[in-house]
Every structure is written in structure tokens, then in C-alpha cells.
C-alpha positions in Angstrom: 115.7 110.5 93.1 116.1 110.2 96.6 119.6 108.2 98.0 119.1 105.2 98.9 120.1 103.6 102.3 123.2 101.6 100.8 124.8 104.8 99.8 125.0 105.6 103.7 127.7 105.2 105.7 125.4 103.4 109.0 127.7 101.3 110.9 127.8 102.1 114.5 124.6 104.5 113.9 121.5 104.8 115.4 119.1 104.3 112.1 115.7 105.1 112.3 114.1 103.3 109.7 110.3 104.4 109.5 108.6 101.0 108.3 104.9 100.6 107.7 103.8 97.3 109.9 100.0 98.5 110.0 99.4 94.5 109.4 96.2 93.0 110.8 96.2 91.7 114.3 93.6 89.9 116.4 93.8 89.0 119.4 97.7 89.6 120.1 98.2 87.8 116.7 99.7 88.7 113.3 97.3 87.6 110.5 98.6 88.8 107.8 102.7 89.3 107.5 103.1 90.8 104.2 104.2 94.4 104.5 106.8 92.8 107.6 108.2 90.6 104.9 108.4 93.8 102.4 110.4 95.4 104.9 113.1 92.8 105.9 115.7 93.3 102.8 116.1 97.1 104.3 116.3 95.7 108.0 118.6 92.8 107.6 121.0 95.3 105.4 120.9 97.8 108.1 121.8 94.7 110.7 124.3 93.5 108.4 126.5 97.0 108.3 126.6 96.8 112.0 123.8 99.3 112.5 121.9 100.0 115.7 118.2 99.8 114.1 115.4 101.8 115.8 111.9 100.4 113.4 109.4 102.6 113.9 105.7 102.3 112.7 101.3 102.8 112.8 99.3 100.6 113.3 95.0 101.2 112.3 93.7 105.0 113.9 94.6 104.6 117.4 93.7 108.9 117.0 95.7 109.7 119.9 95.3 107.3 122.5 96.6 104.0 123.6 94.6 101.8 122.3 95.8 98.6 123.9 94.6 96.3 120.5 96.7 99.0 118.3 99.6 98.3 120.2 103.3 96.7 118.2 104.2 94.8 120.7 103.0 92.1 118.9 104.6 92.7 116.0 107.9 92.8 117.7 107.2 89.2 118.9 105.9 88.0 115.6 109.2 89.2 114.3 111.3 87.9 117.2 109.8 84.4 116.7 110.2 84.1 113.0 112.7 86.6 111.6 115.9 87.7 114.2 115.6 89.1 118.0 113.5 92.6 118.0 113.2 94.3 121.0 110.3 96.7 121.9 110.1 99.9 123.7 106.7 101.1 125.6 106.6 104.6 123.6 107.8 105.9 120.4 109.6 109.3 122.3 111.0 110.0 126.2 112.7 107.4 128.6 111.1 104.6 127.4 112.5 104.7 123.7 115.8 106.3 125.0 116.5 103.6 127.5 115.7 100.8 124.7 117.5 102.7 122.2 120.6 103.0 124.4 120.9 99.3 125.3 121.4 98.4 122.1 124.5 97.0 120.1 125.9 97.0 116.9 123.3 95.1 114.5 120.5 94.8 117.1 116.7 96.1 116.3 114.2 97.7 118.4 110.5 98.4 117.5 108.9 101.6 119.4 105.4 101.8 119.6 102.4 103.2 117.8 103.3 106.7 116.3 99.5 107.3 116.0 99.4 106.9 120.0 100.2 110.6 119.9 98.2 113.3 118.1 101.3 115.0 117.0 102.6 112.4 114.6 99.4 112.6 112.2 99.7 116.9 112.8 103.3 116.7 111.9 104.1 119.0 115.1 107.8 120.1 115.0 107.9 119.6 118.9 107.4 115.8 118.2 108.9 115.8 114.8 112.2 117.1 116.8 112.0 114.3 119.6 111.6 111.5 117.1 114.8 113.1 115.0 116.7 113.4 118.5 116.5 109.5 119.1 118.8 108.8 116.1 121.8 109.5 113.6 120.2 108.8 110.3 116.8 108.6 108.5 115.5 106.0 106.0 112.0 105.7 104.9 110.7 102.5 103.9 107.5 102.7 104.3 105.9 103.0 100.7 102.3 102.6 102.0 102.6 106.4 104.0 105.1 108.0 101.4 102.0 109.9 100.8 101.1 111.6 104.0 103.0 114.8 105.2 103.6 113.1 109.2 106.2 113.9 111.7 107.8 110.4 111.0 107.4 110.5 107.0 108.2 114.1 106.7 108.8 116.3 109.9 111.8 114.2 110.5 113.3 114.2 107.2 113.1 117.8 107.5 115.0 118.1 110.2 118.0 115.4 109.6 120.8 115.8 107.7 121.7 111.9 106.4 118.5 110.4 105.0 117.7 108.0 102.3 115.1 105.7 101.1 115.1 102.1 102.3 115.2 99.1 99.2 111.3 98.8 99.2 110.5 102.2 98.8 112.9 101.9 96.1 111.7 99.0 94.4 108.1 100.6 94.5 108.9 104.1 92.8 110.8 102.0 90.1 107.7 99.5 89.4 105.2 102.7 88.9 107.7 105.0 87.0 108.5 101.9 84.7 105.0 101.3 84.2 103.4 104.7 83.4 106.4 105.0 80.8 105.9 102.1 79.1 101.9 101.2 79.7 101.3 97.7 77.3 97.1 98.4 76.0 94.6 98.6 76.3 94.9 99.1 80.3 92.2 98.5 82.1 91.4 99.9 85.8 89.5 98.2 88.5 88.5 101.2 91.5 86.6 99.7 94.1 86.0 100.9 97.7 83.1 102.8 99.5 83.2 106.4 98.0 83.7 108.5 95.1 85.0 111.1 97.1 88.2 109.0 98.3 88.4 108.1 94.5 88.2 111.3 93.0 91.1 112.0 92.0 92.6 108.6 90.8 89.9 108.4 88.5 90.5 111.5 87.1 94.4 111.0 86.5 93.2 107.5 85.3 91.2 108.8 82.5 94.9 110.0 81.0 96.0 106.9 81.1 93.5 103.9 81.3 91.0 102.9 78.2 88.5 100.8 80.4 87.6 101.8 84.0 85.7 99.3 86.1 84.0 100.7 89.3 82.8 98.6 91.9 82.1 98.8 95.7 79.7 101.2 97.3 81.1 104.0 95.2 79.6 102.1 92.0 75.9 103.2 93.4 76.7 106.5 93.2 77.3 106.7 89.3 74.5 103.9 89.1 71.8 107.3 90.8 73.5 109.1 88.5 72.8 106.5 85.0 68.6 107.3 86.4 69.0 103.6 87.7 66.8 102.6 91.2 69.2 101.7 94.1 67.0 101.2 97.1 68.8 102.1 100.6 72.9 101.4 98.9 75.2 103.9 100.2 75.1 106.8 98.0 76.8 109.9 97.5 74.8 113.0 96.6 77.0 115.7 97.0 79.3 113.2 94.5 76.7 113.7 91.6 77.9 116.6 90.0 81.4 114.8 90.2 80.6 111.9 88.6 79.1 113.5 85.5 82.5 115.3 85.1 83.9 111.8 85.3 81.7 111.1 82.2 82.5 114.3 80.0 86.2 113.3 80.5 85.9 109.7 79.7 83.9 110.9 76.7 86.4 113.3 75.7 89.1 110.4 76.1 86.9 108.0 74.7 87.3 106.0 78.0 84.6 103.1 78.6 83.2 102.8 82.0 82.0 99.6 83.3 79.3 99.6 86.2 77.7 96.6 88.0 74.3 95.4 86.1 73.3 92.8 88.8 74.3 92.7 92.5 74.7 90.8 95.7 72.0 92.6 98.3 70.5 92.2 101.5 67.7 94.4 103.7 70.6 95.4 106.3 74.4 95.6 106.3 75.0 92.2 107.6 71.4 90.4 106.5 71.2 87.6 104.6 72.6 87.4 101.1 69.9 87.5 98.0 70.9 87.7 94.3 69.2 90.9 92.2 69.4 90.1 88.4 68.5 93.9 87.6 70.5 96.5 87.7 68.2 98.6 89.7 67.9 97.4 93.3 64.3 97.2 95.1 62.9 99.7 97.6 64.4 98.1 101.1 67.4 96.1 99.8 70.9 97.9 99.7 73.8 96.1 97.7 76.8 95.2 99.0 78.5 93.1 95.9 78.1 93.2 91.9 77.0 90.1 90.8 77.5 87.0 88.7 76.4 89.1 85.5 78.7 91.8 86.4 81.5 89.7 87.4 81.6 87.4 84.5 81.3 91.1 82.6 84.3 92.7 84.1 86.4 89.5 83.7 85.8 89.1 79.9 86.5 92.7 79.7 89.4 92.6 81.6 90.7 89.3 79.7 91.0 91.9 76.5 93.7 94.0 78.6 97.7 93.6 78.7 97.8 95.8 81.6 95.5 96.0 84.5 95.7 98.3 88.0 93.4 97.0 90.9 92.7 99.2 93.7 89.6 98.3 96.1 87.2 95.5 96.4 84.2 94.6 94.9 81.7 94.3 97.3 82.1 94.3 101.3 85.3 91.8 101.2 85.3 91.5 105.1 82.1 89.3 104.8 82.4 86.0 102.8 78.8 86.3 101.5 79.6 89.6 99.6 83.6 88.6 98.8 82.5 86.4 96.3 83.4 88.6 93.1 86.6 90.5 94.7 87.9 86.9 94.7 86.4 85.7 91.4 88.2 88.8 89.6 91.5 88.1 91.7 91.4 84.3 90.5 90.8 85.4 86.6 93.8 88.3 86.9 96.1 85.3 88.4 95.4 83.3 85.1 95.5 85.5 83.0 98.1 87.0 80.4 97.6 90.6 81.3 100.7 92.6 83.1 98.6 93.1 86.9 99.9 95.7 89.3 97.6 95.3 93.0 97.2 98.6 95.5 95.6 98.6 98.4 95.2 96.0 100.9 92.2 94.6 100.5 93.2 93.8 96.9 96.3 92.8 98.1 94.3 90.7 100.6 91.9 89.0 98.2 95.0 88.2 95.7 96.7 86.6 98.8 93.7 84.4 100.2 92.7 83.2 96.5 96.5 82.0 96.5 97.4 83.5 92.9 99.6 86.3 94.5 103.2 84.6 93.0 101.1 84.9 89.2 100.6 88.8 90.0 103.3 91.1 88.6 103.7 93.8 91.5 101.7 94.1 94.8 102.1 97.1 95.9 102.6 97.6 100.0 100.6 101.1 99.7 97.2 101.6 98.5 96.7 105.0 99.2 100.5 105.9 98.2 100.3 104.3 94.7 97.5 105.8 93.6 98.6 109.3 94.7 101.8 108.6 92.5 99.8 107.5 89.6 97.8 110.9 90.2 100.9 113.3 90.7 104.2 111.0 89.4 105.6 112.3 93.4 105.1 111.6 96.8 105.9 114.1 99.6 107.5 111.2 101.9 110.0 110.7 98.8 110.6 114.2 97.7 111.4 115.1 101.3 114.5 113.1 101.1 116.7 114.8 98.2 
């Protein structure tokens, strides 16, 4: 396992301290301030030791380019208003990071901007990788929700620097999930939701070792509903996922693994139409779906009420619009009451768990979708290994 930041000697450093703050914002404001409050315990440590603290972060696909409603300069004011002073530096590299950099004391915080304004950070390039690594002393990681990606900030820098460690949340995160695929309480049950099989893949396929009910929803569901021989008018589907999905089935046969699939949905003629209720579980000629419905739902939650442990990654239906959120939030309301150990990846799980207002009933919300299930899949991440 990889140090971890209070086995550093930091005062009077510079400390780069890669944090993941890609948090909703809208219109210069911070909607949604969970993964900021995830990352204080390291922050406040570092400020504590007498540390000069250099956050750095993503925010959404900015692919290169400033994108002026990507920018973390509102996230530096969000945290200046309600946490301690942060200051905030115009570029993540050159003379507007060193000049922010060098003004600060002992226990003072800066917050450089976007990483994803430059190509080089998703590429890992070892020109940028070296530029970032030049602004400071040491390294901590703490942001859980990109341990998976190989990036200059997550990987390309821990490369090159010699004092590096893993910040408390990382910490508290690779504890949870090694604790929990040692001692899984059963049956487990699974929830994968989100728009394709393909992203899926291969947490379904490391889930069949462990889980003993998978429930798919979200587009993805209509591709393994084409598969079943069932109708499914104009849904998303996959067709180069077919062949994948069958595979799915001889393994969960194998493992003697149920599958759950939706047998009524939410649908509408176009992506944003009108909501209508389908009682079938085929879906008419003209009419995609874009949540399970009341049928499924009620399903899925007596299914799930049979499990001690249950993982939820992905929504139900397409959460950003109330009229197809319904079920996403029915199934985080039921989890929230119920007995079952509940472990939440991914941020629109995260979300839904948050805005039902059962998130202090669920056992571990996890700050990194992506990154969870990739150590479910593997038991490593490359962000982590990097820093032994």
C-alpha cells in the first residue's frame, strides 16, 4: 500500500495535492459540494503541518481548450467563502502558477486551474507531466474518482517525484472496497445502470465473480432486452454489444447469477417528449424508453430488499430529467430504509442518494464512479500503484 500523506515530513513544502473538484457548476455556482467536502480532512492536515498547498484539479471535458464554464475559479471562491482563504492561479503551469505558487506562506492554499485545459494532461505527455512536478516538493493524490486514469497529474507526476503519498480519502476509499470484497455479507446484489454496455463491460463481468443478483437498468438495459427477442422501438441500442451480452448470459449461467431487466418502462416519441407509461415489456414502433417502470421498480426493490449487500453504479432511467428520475430515486429511497450493507459509485447514484436525502443511511458513497468499479474489476488502480 501506498504511504500516506501523514507519514511525510511537509512543513515548509510546496505540496501538490491532486484533488478531484469535477463538482457541478452553473452559472459561476457550486451545486453540488460533495467531492470538496471529501477532500478537506487531507487539505486542512496539509494547512495544519505548516504546508504551502498547491490543489490542483478537472473539471467536465474542457478537451483542450478554455472553456470559460469549465473554469475553477469558482470553486476557489466557493471554498474561500465557506471553508478557509484559497487563492487561484489563471493556469495550471508557467508564470501564472509560479507567481501564485511563490506568494504563498506557510499553511496557505492555492487552486490552479483546469488540467483538462491542456491536451497534455489527459495524454500524459512527460513535457507537461515535468512542468507540473517542477511547481512543487511533494506529491499526494487524493483524488479517488481519477485513481483510475494513467494522466500527467495522476500518474506522469508520480513518476517523476521522489516524496509522494496518498492523501486520507484516497485512503479511506481503498480500505472500504478491500474490506468489502473480503468479507462480502449475501446474497449481494448489483445495480449497473448508465447508457451502454460497452462502458459496462467489464464490471459486469468481474461482477458475475462476486454478485448473485445483477439488476440492469438505463439505456444499456435495451440492449440485453434486443437480445431476450423483446420489441424496443427507437431505445438506444447497441448492436455491436449483442454478441457481448450473450457471453454475459453463459457466465451468469455458469455462476448461477440472476439477471433482472426492466418489464415495463417510462417512454416518450423523442428524447425530451412527454412522458407515457408502457406496461409491456416490449416498447411500440415510435416510442423509445428512457426509465423502467412502476412494475420494474417495485421488482428490483423487493429483489433487492432480499440482499445484505448491495453496489449501485448508474441510474435508472435519464436522471437529469424529473419525468424519467422517478425510479433512480424510488430505488435510492428503498436502499436508505433498508437493512442491506449499500456501497454508492458514480455520481449520479451519488446524486440521486443525496437529493432523496437518505445519503447519512447509506454505508459508503464512493467519490469515484469510474475508479470503484475499475477496483472491483482489477483489486488496483494505476493512480495508487504509482505511488509505492
Amino acid at each position: 500500500m501506498a504511504k500516506s500523506i501523514k507519514d511525510l515530513n511537509i512543513k515548509g513544502k510546496k505540496l501538490f495535492i491532486r484533488v478531484d473538484f469535477n463538482v457541478p457548476v452553473k452559472d459561476g455556482e457550486v451545486k453540488d459540494d460533495t467531492r470538496i467536502v471529501e477532500a478537506l480532512k487531507t487539505i486542512r492536515f496539509a494547512k495544519n503541518e505548516g504546508a504551502k498547498v498547491i490543489l490542483a484539479s478537472h473539471l467536465g471535458r474542457p478537451k483542450g481548450e478554455r472553456v470559460p464554464e469549465m473554469s475553477l475559479k469558482p470553486v476557489a471562491e466557493y471554498i474561500s467563502a465557506n471553508f478557509f482563504p484559497c487563492a487561484f492561479a489563471d493556469d495550471c503551469i508557467g508564470s501564472p502558477a509560479k507567481s501564485a505558487i511563490d506568494a504563498l506562506e506557510d499553511g496557505d492554499v492555492v487552486l490552479l486551474e483546469n488540467l483538462r485545459y491542456h491536451k497534455a494532461e489527459e495524454k500524459n505527455l512527460p513535457d507537461f507531466a515535468a512542468e507540473l512536478a517542477s511547481l512543487a516538493d511533494v506529491y499526494v493524490n487524493d483524488a479517488f474518482g481519477a485513481c483510475h486514469r494513467k494522466h500527467a497529474s495522476t500518474y506522469g507526476m508520480a513518476e517523476i517525484m521522489s516524496e509522494k503519498a496518498a492523501g486520507f480519502l484516497v485512503d479511506k476509499e481503498i480500505k472500504y472496497f478491500e474490506g468489502m470484497l473480503k468479507n462480502t455479507a449475501r446474497p449481494f446484489g448489483a445495480i449497473v445502470g448508465g447508457a451502454k454496455v460497452s462502458d459496462k463491460i467489464g464490471v459486469i463481468e468481474s461482477l458475475m465473480q462476486l454478485a448473485d443478483k445483477i439488476f440492469i437498468g438505463g439505456a444499456m438495459a435495451y440492449t440485453f432486452l434486443k437480445h431476450e427477442g423483446k420489441t424496443i422501438g427507437t431505445s438506444m441500442v447497441e448492436e455491436d454489444q449483442l454478441s457481448v451480452v450473450q457471453e454475459i448470459y453463459t457466465t451468469a449461467k455458469k455462476k448461477k447469477v440472476q439477471i433482472f431487466l426492466p418489464v415495463d418502462h417510462v417512454i416518450s416519441s423523442e428524447f425530451n417528449g412527454a412522458p407515457m407509461d408502457c406496461d409491456d415489456v416490449n416498447i411500440p414502433n415510435g416510442f423509445m424508453g428512457l426509465d423502467i417502470g412502476k412494475k420494474s421498480t417495485d421488482l428490483y426493490i423487493e429483489e433487492l430488499n432480499k440482499c445484505k449487500t448491495v453496489l449501485w453504479n448508474g441510474p435508472m432511467g435519464v436522471f437529469e430529467n424529473p419525468d424519467y428520475a422517478k425510479a433512480t430515486f424510488a430505488i435510492a429511497e428503498a436502499l436508505g430504509a433498508g437493512k442491506a450493507t449499500v456501497v454508492v459509485g458514480g455520481g449520479d447514484s451519488a446524486a440521486a442518494v443525496n437529493q432523496a436525502g437518505v445519503s447519512a443511511n447509506i454505508d459508503h458513497i464512493s467519490t469515484g464512479g469510474g475508479a470503484s468499479l475499475e477496483y472491483i474489476e482489477f483489486g488496483r488502480l494505476p493512480g495508487v500503484d504509482i505511488l509505492d
